[in-house]
N, CA, C and O atoms as CSV, one atom per row, in Angstrom:
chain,resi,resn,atom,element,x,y,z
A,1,UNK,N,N,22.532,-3.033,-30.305
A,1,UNK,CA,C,21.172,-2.541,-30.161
A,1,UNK,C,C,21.073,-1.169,-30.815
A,1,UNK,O,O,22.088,-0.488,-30.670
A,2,UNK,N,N,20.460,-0.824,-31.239
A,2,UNK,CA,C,19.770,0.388,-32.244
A,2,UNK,C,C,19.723,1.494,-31.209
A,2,UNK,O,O,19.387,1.301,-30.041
A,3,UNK,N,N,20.120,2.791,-31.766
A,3,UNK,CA,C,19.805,3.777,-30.698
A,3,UNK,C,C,17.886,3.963,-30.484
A,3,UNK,O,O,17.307,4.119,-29.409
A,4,UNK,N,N,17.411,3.901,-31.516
A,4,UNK,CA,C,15.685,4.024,-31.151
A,4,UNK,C,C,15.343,2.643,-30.523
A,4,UNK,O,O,14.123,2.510,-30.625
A,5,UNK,N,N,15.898,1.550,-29.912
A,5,UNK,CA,C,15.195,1.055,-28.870
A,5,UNK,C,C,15.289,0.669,-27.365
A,5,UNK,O,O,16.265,-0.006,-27.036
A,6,UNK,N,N,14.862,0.836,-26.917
A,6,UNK,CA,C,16.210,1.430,-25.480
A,6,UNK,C,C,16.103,0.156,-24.814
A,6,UNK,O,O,15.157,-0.577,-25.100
A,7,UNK,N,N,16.998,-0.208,-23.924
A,7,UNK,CA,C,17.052,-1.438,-23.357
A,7,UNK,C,C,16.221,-1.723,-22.587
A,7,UNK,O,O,15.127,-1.206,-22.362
A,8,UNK,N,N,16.929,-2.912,-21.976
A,8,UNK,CA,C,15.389,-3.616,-21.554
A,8,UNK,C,C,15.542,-3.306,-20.191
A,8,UNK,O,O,14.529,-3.540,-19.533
A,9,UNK,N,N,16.616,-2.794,-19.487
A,9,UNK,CA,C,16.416,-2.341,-17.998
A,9,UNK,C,C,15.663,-0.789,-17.934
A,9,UNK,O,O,15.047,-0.561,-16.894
A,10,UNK,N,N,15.676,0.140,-18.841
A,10,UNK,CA,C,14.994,1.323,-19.082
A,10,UNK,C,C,13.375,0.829,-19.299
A,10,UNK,O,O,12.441,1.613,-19.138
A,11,UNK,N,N,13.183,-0.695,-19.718
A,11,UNK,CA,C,11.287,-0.293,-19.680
A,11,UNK,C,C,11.077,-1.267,-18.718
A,11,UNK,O,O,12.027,-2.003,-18.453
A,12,UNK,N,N,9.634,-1.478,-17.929
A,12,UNK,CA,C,9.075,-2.153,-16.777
A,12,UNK,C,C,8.197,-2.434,-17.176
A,12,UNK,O,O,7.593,-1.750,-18.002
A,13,UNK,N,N,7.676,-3.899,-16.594
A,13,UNK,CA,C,6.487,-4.271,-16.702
A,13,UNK,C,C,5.551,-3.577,-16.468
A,13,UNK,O,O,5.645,-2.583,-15.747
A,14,UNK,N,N,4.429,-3.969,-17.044
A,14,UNK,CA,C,3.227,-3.506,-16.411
A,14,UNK,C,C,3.167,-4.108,-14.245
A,14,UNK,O,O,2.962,-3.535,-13.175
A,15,UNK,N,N,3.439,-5.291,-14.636
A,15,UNK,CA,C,3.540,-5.669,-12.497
A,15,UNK,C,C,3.962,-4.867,-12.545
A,15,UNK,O,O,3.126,-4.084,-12.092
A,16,UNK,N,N,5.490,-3.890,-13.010
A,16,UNK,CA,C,6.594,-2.914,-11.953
A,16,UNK,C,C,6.069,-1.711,-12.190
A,16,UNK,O,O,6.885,-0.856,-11.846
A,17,UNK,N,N,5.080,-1.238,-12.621
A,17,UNK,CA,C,4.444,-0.293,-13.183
A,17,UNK,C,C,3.228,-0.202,-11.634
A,17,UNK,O,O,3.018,0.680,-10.801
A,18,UNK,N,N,2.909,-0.989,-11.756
A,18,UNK,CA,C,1.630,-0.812,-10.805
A,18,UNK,C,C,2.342,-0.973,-9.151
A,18,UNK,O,O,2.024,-0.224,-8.227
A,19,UNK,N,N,3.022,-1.736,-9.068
A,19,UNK,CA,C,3.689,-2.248,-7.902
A,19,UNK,C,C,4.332,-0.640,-7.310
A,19,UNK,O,O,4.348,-0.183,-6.168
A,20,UNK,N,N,4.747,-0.147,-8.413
A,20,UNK,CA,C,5.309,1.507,-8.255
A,20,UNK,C,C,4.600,2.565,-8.080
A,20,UNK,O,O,5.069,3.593,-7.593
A,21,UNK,N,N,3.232,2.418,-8.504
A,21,UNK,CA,C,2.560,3.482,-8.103
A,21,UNK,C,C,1.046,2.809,-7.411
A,21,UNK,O,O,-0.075,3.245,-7.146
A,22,UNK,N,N,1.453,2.074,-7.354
A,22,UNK,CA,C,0.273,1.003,-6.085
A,22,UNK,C,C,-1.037,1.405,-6.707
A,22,UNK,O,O,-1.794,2.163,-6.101
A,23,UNK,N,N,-1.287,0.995,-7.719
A,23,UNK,CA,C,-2.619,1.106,-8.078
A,23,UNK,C,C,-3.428,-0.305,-9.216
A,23,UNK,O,O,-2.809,-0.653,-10.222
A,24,UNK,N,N,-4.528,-0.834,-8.938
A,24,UNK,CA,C,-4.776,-1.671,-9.661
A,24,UNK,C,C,-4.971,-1.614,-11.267
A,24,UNK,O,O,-4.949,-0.597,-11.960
A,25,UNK,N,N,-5.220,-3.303,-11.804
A,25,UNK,CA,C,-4.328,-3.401,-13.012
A,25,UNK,C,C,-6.024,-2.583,-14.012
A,25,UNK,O,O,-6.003,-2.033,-15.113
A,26,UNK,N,N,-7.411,-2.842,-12.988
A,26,UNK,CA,C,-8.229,-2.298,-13.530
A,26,UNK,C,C,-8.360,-0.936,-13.876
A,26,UNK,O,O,-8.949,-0.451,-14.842
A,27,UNK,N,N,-7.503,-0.166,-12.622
A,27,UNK,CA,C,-7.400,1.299,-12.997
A,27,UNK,C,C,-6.690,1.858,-13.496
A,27,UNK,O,O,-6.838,3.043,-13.793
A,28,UNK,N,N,-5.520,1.047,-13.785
A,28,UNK,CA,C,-4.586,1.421,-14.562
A,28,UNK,C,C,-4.972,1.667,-16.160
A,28,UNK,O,O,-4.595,2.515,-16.969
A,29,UNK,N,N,-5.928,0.503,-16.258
A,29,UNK,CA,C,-6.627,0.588,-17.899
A,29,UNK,C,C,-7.578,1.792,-18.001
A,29,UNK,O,O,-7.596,2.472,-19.027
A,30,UNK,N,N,-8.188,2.000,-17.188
A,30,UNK,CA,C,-9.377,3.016,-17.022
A,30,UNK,C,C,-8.282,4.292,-17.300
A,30,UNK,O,O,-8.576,5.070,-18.207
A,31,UNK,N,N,-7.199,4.488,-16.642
A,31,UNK,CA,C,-6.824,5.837,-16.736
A,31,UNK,C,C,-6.176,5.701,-18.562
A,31,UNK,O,O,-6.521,6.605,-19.323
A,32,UNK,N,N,-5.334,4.635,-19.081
A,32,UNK,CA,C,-5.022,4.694,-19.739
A,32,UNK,C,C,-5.983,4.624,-21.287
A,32,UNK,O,O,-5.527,4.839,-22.410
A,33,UNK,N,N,-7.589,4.215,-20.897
A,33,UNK,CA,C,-8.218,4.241,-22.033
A,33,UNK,C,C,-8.663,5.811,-21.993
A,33,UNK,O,O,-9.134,6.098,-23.094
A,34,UNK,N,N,-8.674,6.804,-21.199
A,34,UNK,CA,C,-8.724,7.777,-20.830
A,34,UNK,C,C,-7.578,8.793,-21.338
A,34,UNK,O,O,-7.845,9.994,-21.367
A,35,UNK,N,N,-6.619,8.447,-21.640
A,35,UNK,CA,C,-5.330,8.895,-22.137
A,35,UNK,C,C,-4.611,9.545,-21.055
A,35,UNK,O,O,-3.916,10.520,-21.341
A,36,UNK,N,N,-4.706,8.989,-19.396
A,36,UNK,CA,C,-4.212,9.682,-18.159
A,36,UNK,C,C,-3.071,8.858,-17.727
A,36,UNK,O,O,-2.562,9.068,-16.626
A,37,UNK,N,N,-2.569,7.808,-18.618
A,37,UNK,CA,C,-1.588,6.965,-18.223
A,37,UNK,C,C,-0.176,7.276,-18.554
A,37,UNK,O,O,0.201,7.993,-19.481
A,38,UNK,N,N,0.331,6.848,-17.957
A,38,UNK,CA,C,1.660,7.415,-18.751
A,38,UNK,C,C,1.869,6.619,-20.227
A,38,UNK,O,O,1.065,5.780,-20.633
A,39,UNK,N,N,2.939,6.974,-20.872
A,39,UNK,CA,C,2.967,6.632,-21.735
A,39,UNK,C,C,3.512,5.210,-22.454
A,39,UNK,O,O,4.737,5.119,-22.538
A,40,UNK,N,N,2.761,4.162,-22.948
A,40,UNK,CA,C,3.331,2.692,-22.865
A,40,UNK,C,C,3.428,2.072,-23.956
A,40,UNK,O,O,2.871,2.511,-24.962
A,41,UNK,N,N,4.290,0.717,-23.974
A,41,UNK,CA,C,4.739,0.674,-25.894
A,41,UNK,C,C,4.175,-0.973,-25.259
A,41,UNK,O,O,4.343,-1.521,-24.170
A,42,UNK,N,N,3.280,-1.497,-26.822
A,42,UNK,CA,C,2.358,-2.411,-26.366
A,42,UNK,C,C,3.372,-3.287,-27.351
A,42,UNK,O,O,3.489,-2.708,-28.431
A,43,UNK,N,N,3.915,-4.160,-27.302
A,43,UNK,CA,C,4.729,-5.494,-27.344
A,43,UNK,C,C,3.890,-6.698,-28.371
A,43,UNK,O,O,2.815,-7.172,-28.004
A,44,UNK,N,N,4.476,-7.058,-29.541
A,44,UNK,CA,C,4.035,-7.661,-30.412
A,44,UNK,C,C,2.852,-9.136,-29.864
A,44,UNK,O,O,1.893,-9.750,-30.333
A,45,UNK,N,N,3.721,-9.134,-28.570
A,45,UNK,CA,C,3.032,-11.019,-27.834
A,45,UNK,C,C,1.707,-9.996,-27.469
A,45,UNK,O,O,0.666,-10.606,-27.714
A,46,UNK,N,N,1.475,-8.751,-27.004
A,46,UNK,CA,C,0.325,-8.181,-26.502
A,46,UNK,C,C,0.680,-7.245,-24.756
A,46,UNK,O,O,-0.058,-6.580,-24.029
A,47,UNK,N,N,1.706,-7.520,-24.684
A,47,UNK,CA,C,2.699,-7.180,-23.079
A,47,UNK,C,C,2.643,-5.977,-22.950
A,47,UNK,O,O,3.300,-5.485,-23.867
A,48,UNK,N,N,2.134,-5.053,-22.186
A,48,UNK,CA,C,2.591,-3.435,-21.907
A,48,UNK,C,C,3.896,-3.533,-21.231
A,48,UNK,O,O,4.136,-4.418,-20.410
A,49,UNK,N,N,4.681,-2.682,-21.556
A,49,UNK,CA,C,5.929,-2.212,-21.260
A,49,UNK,C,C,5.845,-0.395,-21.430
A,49,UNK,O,O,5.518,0.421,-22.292
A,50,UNK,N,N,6.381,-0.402,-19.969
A,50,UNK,CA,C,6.596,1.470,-20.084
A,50,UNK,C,C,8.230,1.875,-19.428
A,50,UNK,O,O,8.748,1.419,-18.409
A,51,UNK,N,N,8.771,2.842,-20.365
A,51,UNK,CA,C,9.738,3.340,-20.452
A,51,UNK,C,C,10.197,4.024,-19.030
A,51,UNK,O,O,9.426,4.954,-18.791
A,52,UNK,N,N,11.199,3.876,-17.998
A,52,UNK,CA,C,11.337,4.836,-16.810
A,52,UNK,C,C,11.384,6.166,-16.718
A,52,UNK,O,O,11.420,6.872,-15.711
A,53,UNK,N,N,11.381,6.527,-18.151
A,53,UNK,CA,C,11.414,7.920,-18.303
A,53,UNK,C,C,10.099,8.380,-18.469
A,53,UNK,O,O,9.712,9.467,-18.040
A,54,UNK,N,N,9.517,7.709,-18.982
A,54,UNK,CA,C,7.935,7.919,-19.523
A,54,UNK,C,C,7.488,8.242,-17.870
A,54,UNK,O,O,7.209,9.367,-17.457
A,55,UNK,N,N,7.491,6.911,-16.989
A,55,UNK,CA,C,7.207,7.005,-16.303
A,55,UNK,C,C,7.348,8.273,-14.938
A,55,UNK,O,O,6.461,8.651,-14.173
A,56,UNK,N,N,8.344,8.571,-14.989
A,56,UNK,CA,C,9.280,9.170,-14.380
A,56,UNK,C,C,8.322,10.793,-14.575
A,56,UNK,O,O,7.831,11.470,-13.672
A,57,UNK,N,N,8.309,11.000,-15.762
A,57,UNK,CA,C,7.861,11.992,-16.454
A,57,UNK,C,C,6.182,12.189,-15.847
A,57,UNK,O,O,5.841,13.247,-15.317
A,58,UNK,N,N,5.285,11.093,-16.003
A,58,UNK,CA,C,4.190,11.024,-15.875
A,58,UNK,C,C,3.960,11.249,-14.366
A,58,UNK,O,O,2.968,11.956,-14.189
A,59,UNK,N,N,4.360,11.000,-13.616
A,59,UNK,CA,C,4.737,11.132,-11.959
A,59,UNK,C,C,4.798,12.436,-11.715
A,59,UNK,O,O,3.931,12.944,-11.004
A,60,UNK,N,N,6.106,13.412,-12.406
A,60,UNK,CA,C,6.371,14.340,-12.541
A,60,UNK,C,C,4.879,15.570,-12.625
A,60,UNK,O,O,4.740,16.478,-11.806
A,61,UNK,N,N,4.176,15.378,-13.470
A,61,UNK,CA,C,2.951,15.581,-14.543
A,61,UNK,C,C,2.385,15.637,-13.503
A,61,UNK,O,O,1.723,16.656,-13.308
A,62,UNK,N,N,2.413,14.640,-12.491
A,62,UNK,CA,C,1.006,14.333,-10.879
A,62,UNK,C,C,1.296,15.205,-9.825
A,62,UNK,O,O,0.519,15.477,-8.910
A,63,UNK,N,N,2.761,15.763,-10.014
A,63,UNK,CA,C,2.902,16.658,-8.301
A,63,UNK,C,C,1.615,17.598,-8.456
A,63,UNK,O,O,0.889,17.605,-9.450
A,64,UNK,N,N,1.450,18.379,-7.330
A,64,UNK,CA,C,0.646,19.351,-7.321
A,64,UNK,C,C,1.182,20.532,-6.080
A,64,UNK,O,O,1.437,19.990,-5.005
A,65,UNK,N,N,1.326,21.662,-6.103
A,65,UNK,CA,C,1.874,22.391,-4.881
A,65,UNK,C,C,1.595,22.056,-3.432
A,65,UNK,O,O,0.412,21.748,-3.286
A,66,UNK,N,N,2.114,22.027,-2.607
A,66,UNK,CA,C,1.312,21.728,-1.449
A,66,UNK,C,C,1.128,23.302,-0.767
A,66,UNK,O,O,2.071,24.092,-0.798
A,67,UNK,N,N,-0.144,23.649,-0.174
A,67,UNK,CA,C,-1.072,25.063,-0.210
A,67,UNK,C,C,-0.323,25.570,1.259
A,67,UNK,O,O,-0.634,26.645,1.772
C-alpha cells in the first residue's frame, strides 16, 4: 500500500461517523455543505469515508472551555 493512502482501518464509514457523534445523516450533510464537517474523501462508487484523524481532529476543533 502507498504511503499517501492510509488503510482501511484508519477511515470510517459515514454509519461509523454518525453512530460516533450521534447525529443524523441529514445534518451531517447540512453541516458539511456548510464546510462544518470534518473532513471526508468521497469514494469513486460515491461512499463518504472519513479519516480517524480527520475526525479526531474535528472533535478536537468542537471542545469549548467549560466557564
Amino acid at each position: 500500500m502507498s504511503p499517501s493512502r492510509p488503510a482501511r482501518s484508519d477511515t470510517l464509514t459515514l454509519v461509523e461517523v454518525l453512530a460516533e457523534i450521534r447525529m443524523s445523516r441529514a445534518a451531517f450533510y447540512r453541516m458539511r455543505a456548510r464546510g462544518l464537517a470534518p473532513k471526508c474523501l468521497k469514494l469513486p462508487n460515491g461512499q463518504i469515508r472519513v479519516r480517524r484523524s480527520d475526525l479526531n481532529a474535528w472533535l478536537e476543533g468542537c471542545e469549548v472551555p467549560a466557564c
